[in-house]
C-alpha positions as CSV (number, residue, x, y, z in Angstrom):
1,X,6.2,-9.8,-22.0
2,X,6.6,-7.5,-19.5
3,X,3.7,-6.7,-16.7
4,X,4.1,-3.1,-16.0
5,X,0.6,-2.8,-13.3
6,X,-1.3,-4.1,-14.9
7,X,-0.3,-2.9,-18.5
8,X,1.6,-5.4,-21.1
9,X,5.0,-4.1,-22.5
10,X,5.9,-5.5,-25.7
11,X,10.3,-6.1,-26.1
12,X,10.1,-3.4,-28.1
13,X,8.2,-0.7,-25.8
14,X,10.2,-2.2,-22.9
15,X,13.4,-1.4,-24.7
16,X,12.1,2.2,-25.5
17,X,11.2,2.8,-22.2
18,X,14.3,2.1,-20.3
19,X,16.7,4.1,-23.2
20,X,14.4,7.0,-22.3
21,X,15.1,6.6,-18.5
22,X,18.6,6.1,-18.9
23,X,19.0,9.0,-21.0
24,X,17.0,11.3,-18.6
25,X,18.8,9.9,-15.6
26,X,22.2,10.7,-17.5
27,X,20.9,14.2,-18.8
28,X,19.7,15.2,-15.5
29,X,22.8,13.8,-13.5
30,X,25.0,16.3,-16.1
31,X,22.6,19.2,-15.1
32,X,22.5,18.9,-11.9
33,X,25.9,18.5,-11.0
34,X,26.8,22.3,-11.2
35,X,24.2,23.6,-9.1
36,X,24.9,20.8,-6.6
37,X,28.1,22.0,-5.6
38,X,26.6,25.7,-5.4
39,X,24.4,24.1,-3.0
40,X,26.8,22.2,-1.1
41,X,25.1,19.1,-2.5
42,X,28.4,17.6,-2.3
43,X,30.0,14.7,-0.4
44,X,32.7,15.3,2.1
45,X,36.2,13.0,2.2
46,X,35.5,10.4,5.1
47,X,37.5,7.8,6.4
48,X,34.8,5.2,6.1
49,X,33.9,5.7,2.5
50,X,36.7,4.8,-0.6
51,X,36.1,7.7,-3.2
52,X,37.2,11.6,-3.9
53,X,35.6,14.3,-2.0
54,X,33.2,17.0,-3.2
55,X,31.7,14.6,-5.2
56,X,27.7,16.1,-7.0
57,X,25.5,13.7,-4.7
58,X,23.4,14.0,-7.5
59,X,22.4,10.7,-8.2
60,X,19.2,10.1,-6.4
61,X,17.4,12.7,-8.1
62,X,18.8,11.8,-11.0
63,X,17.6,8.1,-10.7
64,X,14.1,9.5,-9.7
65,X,14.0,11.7,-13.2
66,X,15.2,8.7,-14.8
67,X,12.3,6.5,-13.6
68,X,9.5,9.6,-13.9
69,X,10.3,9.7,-17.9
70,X,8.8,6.1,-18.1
71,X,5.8,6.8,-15.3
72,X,4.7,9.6,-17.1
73,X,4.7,7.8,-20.9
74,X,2.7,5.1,-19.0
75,X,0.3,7.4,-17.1
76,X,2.4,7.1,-13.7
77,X,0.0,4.1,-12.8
78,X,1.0,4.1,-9.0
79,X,-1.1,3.8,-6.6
80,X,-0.8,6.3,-3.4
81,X,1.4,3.8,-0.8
82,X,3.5,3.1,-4.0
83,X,4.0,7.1,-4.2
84,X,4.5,7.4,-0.7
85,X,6.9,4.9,-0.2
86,X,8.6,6.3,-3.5
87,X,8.8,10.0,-3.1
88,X,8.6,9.7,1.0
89,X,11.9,8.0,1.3
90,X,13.8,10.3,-1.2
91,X,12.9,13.1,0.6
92,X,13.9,11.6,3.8
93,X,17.4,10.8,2.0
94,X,17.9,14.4,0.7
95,X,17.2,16.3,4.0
96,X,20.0,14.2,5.0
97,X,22.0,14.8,2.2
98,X,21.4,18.2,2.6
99,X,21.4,19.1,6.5
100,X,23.1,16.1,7.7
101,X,19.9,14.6,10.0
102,X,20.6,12.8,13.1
103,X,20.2,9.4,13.4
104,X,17.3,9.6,15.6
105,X,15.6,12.4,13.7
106,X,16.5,10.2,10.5
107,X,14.6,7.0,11.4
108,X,11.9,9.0,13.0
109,X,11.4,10.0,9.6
110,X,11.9,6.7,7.8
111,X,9.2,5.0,10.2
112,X,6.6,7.9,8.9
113,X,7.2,6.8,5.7
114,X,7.2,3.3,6.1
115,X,4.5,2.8,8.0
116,X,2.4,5.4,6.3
117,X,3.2,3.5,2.6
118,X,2.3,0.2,4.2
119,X,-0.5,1.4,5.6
120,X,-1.9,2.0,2.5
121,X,-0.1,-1.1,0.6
122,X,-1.3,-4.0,2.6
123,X,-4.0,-5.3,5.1
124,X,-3.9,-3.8,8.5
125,X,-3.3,-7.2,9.5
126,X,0.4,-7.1,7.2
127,X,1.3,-3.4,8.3
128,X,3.7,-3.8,11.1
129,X,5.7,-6.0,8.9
130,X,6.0,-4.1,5.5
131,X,6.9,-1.4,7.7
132,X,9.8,-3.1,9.2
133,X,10.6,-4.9,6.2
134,X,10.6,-1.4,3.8
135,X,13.0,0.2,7.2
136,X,15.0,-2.7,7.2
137,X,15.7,-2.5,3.5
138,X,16.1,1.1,2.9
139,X,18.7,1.3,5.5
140,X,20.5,-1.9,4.2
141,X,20.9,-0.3,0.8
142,X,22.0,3.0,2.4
143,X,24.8,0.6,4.4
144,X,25.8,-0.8,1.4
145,X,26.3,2.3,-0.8
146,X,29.9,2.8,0.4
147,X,32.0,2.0,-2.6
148,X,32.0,3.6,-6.2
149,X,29.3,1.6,-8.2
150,X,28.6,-1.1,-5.4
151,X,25.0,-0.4,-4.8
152,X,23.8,0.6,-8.1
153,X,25.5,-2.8,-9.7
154,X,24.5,-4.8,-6.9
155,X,20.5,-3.5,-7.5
156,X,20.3,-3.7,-10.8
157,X,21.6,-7.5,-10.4
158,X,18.5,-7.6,-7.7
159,X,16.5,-5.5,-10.1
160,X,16.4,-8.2,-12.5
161,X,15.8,-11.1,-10.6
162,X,12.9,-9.3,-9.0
163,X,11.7,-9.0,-12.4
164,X,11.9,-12.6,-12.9
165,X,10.6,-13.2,-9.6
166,X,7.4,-11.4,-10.6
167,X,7.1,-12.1,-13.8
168,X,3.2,-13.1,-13.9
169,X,2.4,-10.3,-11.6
170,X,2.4,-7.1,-12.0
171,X,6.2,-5.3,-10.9
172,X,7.0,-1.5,-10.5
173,X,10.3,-0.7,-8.4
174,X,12.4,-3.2,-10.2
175,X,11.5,-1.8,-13.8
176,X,11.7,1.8,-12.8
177,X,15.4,0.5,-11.4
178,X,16.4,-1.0,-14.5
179,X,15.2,1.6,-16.8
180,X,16.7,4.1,-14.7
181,X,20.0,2.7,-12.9
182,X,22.5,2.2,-16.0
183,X,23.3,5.8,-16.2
184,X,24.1,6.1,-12.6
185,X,26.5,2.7,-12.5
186,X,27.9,4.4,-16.1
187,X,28.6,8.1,-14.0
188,X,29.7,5.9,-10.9
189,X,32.5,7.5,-9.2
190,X,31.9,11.0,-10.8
191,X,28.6,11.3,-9.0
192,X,27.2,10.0,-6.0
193,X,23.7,8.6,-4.6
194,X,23.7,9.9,-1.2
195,X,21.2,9.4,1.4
196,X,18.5,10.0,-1.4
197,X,19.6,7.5,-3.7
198,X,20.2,4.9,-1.2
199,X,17.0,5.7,0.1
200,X,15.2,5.6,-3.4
201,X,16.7,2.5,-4.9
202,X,15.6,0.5,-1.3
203,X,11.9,2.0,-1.5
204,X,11.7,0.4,-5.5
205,X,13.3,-2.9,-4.4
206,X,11.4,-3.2,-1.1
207,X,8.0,-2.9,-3.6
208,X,8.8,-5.3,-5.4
209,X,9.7,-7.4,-2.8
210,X,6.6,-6.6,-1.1
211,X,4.4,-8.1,-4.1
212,X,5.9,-11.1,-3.5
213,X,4.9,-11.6,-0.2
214,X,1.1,-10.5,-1.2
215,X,-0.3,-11.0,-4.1
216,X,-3.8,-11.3,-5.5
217,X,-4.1,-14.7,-3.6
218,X,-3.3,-13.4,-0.2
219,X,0.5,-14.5,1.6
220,X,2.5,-16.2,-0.4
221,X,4.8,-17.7,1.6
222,X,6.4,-19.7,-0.3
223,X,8.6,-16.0,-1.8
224,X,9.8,-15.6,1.8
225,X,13.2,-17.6,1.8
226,X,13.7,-16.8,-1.9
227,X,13.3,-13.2,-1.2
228,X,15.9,-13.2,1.7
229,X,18.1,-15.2,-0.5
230,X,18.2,-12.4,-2.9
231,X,18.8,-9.9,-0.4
232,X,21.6,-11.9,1.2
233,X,24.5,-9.4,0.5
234,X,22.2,-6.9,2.5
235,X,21.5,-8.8,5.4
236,X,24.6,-10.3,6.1
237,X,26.5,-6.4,5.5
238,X,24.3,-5.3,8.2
239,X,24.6,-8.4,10.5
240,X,28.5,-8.2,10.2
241,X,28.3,-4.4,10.4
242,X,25.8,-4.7,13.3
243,X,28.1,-7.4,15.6
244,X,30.8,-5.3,14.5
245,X,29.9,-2.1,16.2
246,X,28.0,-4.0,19.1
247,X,31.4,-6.0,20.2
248,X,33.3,-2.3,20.4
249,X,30.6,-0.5,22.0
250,X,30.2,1.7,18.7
251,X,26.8,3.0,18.2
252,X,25.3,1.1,15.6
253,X,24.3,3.8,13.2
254,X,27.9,5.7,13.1
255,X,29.8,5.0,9.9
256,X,32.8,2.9,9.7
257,X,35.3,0.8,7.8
258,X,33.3,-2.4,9.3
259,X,31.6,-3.1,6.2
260,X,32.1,-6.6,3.8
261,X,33.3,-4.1,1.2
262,X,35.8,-2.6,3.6
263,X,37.0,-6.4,4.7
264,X,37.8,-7.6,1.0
265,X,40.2,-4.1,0.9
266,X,41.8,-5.0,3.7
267,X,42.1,-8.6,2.9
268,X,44.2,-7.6,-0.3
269,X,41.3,-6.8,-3.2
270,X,41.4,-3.4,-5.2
271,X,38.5,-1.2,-4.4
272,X,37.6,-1.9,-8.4
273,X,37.6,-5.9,-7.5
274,X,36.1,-5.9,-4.9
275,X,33.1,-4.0,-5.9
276,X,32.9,-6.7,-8.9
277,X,33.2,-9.9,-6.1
278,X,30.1,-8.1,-4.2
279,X,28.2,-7.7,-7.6
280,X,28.8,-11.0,-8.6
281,X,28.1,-12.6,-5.0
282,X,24.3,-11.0,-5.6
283,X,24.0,-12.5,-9.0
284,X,24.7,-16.0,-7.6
285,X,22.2,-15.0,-4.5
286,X,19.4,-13.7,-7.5
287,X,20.0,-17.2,-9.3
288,X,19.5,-19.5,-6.6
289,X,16.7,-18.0,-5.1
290,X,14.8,-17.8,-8.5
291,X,15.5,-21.4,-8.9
292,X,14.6,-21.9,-5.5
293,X,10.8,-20.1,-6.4
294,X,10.8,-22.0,-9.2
């Protein structure tokens, strides 16, 4: 059983419900694609990205069309920081995708949204840190998303531990992921995220992460530790990215080869393997920290 805010999902109506945003996410990723290159919705050859150029970024909106066909057969029961955070941040991420922001015009943005969804999430007393937390995480998952497939495999691994994590409360981000994400990991490499994927997929996992934090009861702080153990990949790409850049006097925000996906190419791995060590370096973060809530 499944505790979709407040409503219970049967197996069965679970099942139906993420083979209906798959499809949709699929479907509209197809669709899209030709009017994305018309648009110059594309992504450009850089040297700190492995992957083809001209690639649809296509698969943020395709994600969020993937997790609307589910919200709308369940009455889209979110509440208005939950949209915010949700449709805020994808916007942010498409602007970008589209006119190329600059960084400080990009955060400015991000903080709006942040601390406007928080705002209305939590108690004014909690604010300041789901803002930072939902910026800190949104921005991880944006450095992360460097590599065909990395981030989407890496958060649907998160996905479903968040799930777990969750399971007698009720959970929104980390459904709408799962229901949604399979189709983008399946078109990996022929489309992109960009910005607004990146974006998207940190806004659902940083809700869910933020119910664990406050629930019902108040703070629970006995999530913290697991929570950060289950965003460990993040934390430490951006540490070791962060120090990176900081040591050569590179500004921080600038792309590079720096990250812990670019290290394991270097260090002899196939882009394919290395993708799949990442992946697999999450799971073993998702199962220690739920045994570690447990």
């Amino acid at each position: 059983m499944l505790f979709f805010e407040g409503q219970d999902l049967t197996t069965f109506e679970f099942t139906c419900l993420a083979a209906a945003g798959t499809l949709a996410a699929g479907m509209a990723a197809y669709a899209l694609a030709g009017p994305a290159h018309r648009l110059g919705l594309v992504s450009r050859r850089r040297r700190d990205r492995f992957g083809a150029g001209f690639v649809p970024l296509v698969g943020g909106p395709a994600l969020l069309l993937g997790a609307l066909v589910p919200l709308a057969a369940l009455g889209f029961p979110l509440s208005p920081g939950q949209a915010v955070a949700i449709l805020g941040f994808f916007a942010v991420g498409l602007a970008d995708d589209l006119h190329e922001l600059k960084p400080a015009s990009k955060f400015a943005l991000q903080a709006a949204v942040a601390v406007g969804a928080a705002y209305l999430l939590l108690p004014p007393a909690y604010v300041a840190f789901g803002a930072l937390f939902l910026l800190f995480l949104v921005n991880a998952c944006n450095y992360l998303d460097n590599m065909d497939g990395l981030l989407p495999g890496v958060a649907l691994v998160q996905a479903i531990a968040l799930m777990r994590l969750l399971d007698i409360s009720p959970s929104t981000g980390a459904p709408l992921l799962f229901w949604a994400m399979p189709a983008v990991l399946f078109l990996a490499g022929r489309i992109y995220l960009g910005d607004s994927g990146s974006h998207l997929v940190g806004a659902l996992l940083g809700l869910d992460a933020l119910r664990c934090f406050f629930g019902t009861e108040g703070v629970r702080t006995r999530f913290l530790v697991p929570v950060l153990l289950l965003f460990a990949l993040q934390i430490a790409d951006v540490v070791a990215v962060s120090v990176s850049r900081v040591r050569r006097r590179r500004p921080v925000f600038r792309g590079g080869t720096d990250h812990l996906s670019h290290r394991l190419v270097r260090a002899g791995f196939p882009v394919p393997k290395a993708v799949v060590v990442l992946v697999l370096a999450s799971a073993v973060c998702g199962a220690a920290s739920l045994l570690l809530a447990r």
